[in-house]
One Martini backbone bead per residue (centre of mass of N, CA, C, O) as a GRO file, in nm:
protein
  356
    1UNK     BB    1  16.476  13.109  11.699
    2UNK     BB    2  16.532  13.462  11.680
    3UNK     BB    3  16.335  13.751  11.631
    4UNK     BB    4  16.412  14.113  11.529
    5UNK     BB    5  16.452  14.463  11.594
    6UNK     BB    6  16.674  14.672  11.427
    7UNK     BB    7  17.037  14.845  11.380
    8UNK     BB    8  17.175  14.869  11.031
    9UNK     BB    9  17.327  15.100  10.918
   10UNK     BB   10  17.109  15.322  11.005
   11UNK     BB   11  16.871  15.114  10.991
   12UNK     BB   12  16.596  14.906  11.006
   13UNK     BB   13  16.594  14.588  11.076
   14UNK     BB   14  16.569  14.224  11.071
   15UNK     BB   15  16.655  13.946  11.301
   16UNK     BB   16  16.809  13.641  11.243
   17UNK     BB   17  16.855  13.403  11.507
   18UNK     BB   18  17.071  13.093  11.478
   19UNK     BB   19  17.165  12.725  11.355
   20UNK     BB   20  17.377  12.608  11.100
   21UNK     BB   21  17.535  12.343  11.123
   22UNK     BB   22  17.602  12.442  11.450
   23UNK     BB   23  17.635  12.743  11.368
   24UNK     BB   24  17.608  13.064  11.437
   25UNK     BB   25  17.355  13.274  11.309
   26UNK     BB   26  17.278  13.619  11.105
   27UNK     BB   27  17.031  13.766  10.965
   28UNK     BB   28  16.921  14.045  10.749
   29UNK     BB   29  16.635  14.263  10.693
   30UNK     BB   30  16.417  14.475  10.575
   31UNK     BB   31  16.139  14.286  10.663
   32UNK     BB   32  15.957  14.086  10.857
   33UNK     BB   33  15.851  13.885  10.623
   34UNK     BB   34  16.096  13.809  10.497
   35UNK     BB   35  16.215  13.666  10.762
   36UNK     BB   36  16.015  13.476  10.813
   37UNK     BB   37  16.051  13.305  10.550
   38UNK     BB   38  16.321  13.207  10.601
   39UNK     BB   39  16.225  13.040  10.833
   40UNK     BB   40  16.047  12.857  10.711
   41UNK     BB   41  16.257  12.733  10.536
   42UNK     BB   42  16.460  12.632  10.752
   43UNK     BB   43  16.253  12.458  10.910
   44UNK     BB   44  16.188  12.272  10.632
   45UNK     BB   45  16.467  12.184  10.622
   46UNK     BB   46  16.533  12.051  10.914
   47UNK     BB   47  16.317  11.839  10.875
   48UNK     BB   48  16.434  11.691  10.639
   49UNK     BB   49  16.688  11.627  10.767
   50UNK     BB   50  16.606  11.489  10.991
   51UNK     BB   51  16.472  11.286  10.890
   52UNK     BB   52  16.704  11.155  10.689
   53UNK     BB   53  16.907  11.107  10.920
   54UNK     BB   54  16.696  10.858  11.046
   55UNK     BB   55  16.713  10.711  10.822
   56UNK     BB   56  16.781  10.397  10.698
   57UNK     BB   57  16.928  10.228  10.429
   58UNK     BB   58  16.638  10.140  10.385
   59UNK     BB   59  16.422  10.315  10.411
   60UNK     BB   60  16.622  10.524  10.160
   61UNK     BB   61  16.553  10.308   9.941
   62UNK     BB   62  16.232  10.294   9.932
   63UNK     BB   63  16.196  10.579   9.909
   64UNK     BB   64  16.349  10.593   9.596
   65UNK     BB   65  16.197  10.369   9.465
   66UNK     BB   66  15.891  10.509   9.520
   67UNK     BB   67  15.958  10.787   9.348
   68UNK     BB   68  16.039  10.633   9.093
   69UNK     BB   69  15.779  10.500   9.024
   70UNK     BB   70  15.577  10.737   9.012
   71UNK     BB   71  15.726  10.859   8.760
   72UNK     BB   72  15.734  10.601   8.640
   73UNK     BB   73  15.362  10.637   8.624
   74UNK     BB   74  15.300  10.951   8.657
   75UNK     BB   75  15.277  11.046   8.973
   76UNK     BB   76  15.205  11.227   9.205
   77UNK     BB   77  15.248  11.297   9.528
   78UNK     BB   78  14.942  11.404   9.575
   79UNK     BB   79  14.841  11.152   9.493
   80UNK     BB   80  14.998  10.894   9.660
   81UNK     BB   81  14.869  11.014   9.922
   82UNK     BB   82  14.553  10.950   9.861
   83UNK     BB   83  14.570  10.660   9.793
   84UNK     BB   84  14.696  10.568  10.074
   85UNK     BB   85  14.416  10.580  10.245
   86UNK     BB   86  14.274  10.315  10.207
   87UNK     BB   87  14.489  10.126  10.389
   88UNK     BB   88  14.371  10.173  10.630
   89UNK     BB   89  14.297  10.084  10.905
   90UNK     BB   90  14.047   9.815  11.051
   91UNK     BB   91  13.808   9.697  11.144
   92UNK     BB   92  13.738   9.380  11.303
   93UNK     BB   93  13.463   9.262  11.215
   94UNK     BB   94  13.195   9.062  11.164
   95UNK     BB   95  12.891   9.064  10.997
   96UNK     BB   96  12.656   8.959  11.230
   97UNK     BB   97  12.771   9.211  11.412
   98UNK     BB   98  12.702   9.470  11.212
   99UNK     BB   99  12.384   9.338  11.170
  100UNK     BB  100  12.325   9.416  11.450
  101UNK     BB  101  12.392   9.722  11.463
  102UNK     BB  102  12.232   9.807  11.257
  103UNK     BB  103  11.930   9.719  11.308
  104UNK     BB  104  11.924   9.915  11.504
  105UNK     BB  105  11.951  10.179  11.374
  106UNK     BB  106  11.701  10.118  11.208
  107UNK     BB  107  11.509  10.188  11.464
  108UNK     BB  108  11.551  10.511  11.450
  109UNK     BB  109  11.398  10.555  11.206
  110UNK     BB  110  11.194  10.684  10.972
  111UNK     BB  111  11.040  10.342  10.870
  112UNK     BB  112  10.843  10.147  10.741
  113UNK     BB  113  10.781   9.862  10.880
  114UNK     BB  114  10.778   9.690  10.606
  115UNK     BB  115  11.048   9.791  10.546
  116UNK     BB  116  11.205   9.705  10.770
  117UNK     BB  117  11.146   9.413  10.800
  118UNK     BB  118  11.284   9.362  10.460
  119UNK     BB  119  11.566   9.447  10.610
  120UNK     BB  120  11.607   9.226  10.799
  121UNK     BB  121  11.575   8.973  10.634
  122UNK     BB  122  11.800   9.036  10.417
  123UNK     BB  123  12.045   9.060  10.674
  124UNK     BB  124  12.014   8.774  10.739
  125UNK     BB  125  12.039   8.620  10.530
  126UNK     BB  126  12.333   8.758  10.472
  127UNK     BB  127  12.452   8.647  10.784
  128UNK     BB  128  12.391   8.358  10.728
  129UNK     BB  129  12.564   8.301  10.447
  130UNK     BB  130  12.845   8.486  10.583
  131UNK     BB  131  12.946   8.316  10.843
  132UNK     BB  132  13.263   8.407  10.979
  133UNK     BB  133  13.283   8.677  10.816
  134UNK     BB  134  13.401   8.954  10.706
  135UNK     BB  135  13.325   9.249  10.609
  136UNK     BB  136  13.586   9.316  10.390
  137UNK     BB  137  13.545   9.019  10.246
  138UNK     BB  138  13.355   9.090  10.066
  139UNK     BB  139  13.209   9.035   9.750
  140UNK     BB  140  13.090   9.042   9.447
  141UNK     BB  141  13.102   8.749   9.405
  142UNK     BB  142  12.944   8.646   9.684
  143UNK     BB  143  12.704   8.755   9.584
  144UNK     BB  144  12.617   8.619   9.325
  145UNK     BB  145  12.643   8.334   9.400
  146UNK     BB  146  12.405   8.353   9.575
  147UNK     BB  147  12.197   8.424   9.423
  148UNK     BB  148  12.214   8.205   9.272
  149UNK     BB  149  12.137   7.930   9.487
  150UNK     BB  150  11.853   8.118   9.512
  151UNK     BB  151  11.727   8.162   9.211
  152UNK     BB  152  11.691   8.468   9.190
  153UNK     BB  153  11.545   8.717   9.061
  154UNK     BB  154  11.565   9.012   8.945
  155UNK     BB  155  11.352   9.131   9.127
  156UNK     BB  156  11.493   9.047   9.374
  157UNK     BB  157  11.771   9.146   9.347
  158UNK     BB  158  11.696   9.463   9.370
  159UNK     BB  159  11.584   9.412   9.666
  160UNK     BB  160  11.812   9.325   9.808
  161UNK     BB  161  11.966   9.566   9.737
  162UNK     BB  162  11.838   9.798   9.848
  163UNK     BB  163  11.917   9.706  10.148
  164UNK     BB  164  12.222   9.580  10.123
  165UNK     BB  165  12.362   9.871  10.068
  166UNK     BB  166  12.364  10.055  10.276
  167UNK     BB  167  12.506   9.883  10.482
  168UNK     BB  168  12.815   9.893  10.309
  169UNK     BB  169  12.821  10.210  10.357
  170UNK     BB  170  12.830  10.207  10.638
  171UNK     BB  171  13.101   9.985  10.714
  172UNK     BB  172  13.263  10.273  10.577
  173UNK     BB  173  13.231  10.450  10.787
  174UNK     BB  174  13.344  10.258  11.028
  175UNK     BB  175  13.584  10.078  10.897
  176UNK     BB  176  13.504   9.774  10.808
  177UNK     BB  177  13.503   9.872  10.511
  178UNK     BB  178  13.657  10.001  10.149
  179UNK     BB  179  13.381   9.891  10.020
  180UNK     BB  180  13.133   9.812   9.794
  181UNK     BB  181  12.997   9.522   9.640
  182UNK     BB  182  12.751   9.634   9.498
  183UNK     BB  183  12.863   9.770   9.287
  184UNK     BB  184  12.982   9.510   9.112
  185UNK     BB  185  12.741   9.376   9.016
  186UNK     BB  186  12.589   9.118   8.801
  187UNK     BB  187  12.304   9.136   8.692
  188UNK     BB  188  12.032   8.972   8.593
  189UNK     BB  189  11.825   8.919   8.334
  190UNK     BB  190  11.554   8.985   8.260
  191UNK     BB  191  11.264   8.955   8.260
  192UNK     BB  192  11.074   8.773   8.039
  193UNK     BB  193  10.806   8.802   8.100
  194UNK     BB  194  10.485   8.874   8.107
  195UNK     BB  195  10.258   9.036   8.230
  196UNK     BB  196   9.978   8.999   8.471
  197UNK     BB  197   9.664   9.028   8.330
  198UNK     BB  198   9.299   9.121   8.307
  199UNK     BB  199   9.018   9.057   8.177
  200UNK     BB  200   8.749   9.249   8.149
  201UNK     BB  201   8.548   9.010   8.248
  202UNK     BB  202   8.743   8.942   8.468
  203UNK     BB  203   8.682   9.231   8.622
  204UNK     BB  204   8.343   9.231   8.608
  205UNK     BB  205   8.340   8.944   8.746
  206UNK     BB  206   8.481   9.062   9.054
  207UNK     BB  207   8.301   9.348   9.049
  208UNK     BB  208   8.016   9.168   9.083
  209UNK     BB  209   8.125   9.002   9.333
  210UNK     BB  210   8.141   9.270   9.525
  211UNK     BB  211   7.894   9.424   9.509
  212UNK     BB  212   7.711   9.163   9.633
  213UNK     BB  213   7.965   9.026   9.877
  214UNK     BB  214   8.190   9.251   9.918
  215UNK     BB  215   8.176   9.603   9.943
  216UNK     BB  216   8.409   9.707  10.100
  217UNK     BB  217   8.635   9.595   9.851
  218UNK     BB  218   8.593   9.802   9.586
  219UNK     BB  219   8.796  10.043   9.649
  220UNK     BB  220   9.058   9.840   9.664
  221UNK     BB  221   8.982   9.773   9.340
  222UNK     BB  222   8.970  10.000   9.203
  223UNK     BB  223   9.204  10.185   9.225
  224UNK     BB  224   9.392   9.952   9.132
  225UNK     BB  225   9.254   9.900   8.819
  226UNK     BB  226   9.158  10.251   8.761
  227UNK     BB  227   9.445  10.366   8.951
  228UNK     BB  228   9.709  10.246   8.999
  229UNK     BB  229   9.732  10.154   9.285
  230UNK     BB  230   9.917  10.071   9.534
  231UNK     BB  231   9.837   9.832   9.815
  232UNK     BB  232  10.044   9.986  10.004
  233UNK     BB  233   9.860  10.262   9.950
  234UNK     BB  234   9.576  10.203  10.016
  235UNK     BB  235   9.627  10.112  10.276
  236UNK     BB  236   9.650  10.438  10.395
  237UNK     BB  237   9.418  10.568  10.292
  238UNK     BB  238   9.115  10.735  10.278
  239UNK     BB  239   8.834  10.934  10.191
  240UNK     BB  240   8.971  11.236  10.216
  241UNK     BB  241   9.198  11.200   9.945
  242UNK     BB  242   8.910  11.190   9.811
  243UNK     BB  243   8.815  11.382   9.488
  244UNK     BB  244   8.758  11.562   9.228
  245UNK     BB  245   9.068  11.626   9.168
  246UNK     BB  246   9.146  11.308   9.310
  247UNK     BB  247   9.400  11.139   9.407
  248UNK     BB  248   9.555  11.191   9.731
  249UNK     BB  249   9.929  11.087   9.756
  250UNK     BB  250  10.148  11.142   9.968
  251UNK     BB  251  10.448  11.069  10.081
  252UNK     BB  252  10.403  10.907  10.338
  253UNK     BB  253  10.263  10.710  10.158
  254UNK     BB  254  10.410  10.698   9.928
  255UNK     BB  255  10.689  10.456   9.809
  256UNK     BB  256  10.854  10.727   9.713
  257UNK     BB  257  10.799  10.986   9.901
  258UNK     BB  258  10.600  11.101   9.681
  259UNK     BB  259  10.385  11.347   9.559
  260UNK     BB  260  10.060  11.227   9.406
  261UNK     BB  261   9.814  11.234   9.158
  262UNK     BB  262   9.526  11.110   9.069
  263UNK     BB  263   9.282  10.997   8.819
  264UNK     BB  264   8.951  11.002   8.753
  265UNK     BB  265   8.761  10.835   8.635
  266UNK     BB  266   8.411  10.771   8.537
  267UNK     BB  267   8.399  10.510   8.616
  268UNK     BB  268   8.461  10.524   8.876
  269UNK     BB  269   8.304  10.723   9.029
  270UNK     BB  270   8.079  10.494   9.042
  271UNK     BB  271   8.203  10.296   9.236
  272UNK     BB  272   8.270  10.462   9.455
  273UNK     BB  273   7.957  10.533   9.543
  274UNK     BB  274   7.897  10.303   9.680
  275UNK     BB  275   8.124  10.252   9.880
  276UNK     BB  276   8.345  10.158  10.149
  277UNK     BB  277   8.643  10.016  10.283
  278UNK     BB  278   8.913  10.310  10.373
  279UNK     BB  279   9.059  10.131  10.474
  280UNK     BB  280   9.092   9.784  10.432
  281UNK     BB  281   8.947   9.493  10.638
  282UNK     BB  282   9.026   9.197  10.517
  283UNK     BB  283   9.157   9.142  10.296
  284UNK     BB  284   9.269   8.873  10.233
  285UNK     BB  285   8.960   8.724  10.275
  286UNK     BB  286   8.803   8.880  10.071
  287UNK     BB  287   9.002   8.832   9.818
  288UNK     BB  288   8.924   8.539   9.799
  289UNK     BB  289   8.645   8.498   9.776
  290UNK     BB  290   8.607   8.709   9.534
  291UNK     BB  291   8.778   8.503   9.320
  292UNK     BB  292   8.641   8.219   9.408
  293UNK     BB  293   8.421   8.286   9.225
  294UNK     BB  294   8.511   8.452   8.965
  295UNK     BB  295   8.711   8.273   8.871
  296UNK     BB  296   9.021   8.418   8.930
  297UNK     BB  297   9.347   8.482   8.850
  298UNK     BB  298   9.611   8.579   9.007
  299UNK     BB  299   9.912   8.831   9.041
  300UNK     BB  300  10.138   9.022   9.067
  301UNK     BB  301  10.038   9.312   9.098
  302UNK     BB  302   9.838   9.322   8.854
  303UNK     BB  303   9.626   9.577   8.895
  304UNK     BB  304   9.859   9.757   8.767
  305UNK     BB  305   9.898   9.640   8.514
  306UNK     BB  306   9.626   9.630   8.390
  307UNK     BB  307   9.612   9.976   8.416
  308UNK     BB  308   9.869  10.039   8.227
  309UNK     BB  309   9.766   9.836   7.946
  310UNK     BB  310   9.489  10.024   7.927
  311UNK     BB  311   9.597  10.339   7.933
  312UNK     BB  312   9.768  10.300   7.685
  313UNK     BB  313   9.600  10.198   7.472
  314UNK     BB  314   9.368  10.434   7.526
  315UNK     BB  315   9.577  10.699   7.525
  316UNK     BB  316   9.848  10.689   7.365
  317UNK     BB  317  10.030  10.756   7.642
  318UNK     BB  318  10.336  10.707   7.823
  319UNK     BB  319  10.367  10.928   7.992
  320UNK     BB  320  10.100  10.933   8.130
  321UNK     BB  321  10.130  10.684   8.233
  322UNK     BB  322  10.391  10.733   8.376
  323UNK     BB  323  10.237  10.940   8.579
  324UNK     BB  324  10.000  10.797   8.705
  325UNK     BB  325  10.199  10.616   8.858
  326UNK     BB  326  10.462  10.711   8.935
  327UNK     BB  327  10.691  10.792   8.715
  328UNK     BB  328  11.000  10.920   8.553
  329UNK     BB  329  10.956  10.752   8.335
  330UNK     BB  330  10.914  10.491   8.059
  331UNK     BB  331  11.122  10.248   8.144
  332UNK     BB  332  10.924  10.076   8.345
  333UNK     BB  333  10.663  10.038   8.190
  334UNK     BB  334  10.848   9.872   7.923
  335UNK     BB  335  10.954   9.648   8.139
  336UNK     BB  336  10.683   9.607   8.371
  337UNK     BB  337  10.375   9.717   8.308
  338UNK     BB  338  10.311   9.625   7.972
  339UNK     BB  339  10.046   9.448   7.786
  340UNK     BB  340   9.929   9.411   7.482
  341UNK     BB  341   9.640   9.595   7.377
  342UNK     BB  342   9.383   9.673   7.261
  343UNK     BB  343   9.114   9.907   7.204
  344UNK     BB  344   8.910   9.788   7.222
  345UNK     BB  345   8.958   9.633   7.531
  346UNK     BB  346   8.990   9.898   7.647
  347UNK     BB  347   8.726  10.037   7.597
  348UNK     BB  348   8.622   9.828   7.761
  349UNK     BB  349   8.754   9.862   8.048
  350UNK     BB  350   8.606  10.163   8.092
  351UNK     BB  351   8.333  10.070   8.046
  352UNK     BB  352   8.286   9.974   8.334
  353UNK     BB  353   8.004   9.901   8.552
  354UNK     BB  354   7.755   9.906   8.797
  355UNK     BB  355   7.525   9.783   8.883
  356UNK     BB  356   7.167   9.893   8.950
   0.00000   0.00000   0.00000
């Protein structure tokens, strides 16, 4: 096909030739445009004939088959076309050497050890679970069954769920697998036991024989009780952090990676004066043995509970309670963090303060 440019009965013309159906032929246009646009139309004429002319009576069959179908399901062409593309062929590879190259992977990115850790711990019980299965294989009902067999609580299978989650988004990016199961999970319902926390007394008599026996672990006892810090929070703390306008937990330290202010009450600056250790170190030695003098019974997370129980009872604000956890809004508060303690019970509880 060669366009020019010519004069044609005195006028100045664009001229194509070519050869249509065997035969050569010569078109003349008043624009250079308008030649070039025939030509793009002649061109895609001839890929479709020549497509159409190659393909054998059972491929034009389904071809035809193909489009009717389409037509009755109302489905455009570029939407069918668009569908087809989850299709494409995957690599084939187990699901146990996919975790052992993620968790390379992880050891590259810049999260927090204890993170690191519980990510590795989850990915091989993954992989230890579903042996010999490839990563495309697994679905949301094969991960709901294990969830069952190890009778993990919901809150054990959100932790779980939030590790091995970027996992197989990580498999769909590789070409693993076509979809993430986790996102079809039908998660167990909510824990109902009520949370476990400490009565003012059971409160004053820990931080009484801390006092007097263990002074160094005041800080992370007070922070935690006193300003609802969670525990590996506290670890990462120094003294440096706490001034008179509160505790500031930065990004890098909060576990939400999000920077947020806690306020100091008037009983906490009082303990606090007396100072100790921040970090504190032997922390799990000091706190066994100051729980068993004052007889007081430990339970998960207590102290954040504790704090949360009474703050809210005290202040009698939601919000501010769930601010000062550093929640995003009052649903965490009121699904896992409170459980109804009187108003006497609080007042006694931030009125708690050090021997003289």
């Amino acid at each position: 096909m060669r366009l020019t440019k010519t004069v044609n009965h005195g006028k100045i013309r664009w001229r194509v030739s070519t050869k249509l159906n065997g035969k050569r032929t010569q078109r003349f246009f008043s624009t250079r445009s308008h030649a070039r646009e025939w030509m793009l139309s002649v061109q895609d004429n001839a890929s479709i004939e020549d497509f159409w002319r190659f393909r054998n009576s059972t491929e034009k069959l389904q071809i035809v088959e193909l489009f009717q179908l389409a037509e009755t399901k109302g489905v455009r062409s570029k939407d069918l076309a668009s569908s087809l593309v989850q299709y494409q062929k995957l690599v084939q590879i187990r699901l146990s050497e996919a975790v052992k190259i993620y968790i390379c992977e992880l050891s590259k990115r810049s999260l927090r050890p204890s993170s690191n850790k519980q990510s590795r711990i989850n990915l091989n019980q993954l992989s230890e679970e579903f042996d010999g299965r490839d990563c495309h294989s697994i679905t949301s009902s094969d991960l709901e069954h294990w969830f069952r067999e190890r009778n993990w609580k919901r809150s054990t299978v959100d932790g779980v769920i939030a590790k091995i989650g970027p996992f197989f988004n990580w498999c769909i990016r590789e070409k693993y697998s076509r979809e993430n199961p986790v996102k079809g999970i039908i998660r167990p319902k909510e824990d109902e036991s009520e949370p476990c926390i400490l009565t003012p007394d059971e409160v004053f008599r820990i931080l009484t024989v801390a006092q007097r026996h263990s002074p160094k672990l005041i800080p992370y006892l007070v922070l935690g009780l006193f300003g609802g810090v969670r525990p590996e929070e506290i670890n990462r703390l120094q003294w440096q952090d706490i001034s008179i306008h509160g505790i500031t937990i930065s990004g890098h330290k909060a576990k939400t990676r999000k920077r947020r202010l806690v306020s100091i009450s008037a009983n906490m600056t009082e303990w606090l004066k007396l100072g100790g250790e921040l970090p504190p170190r032997n922390k799990r030695k000091q706190l066994d043995r100051v729980r068993k003098m004052a007889d007081v019974t430990w339970g998960h997370d207590i102290m954040r509970h504790t704090f949360a129980s009474y703050h809210l009872a005290y202040h009698g604000s939601p919000d501010r309670t769930a601010h000062e956890l550093g929640h995003r809004d009052t649903n965490m508060l009121f699904r896992h963090y409170r459980q109804l303690v009187t108003k006497e019970e609080a007042e006694k509880f931030w009125a708690i303060r050090p021997e003289l």
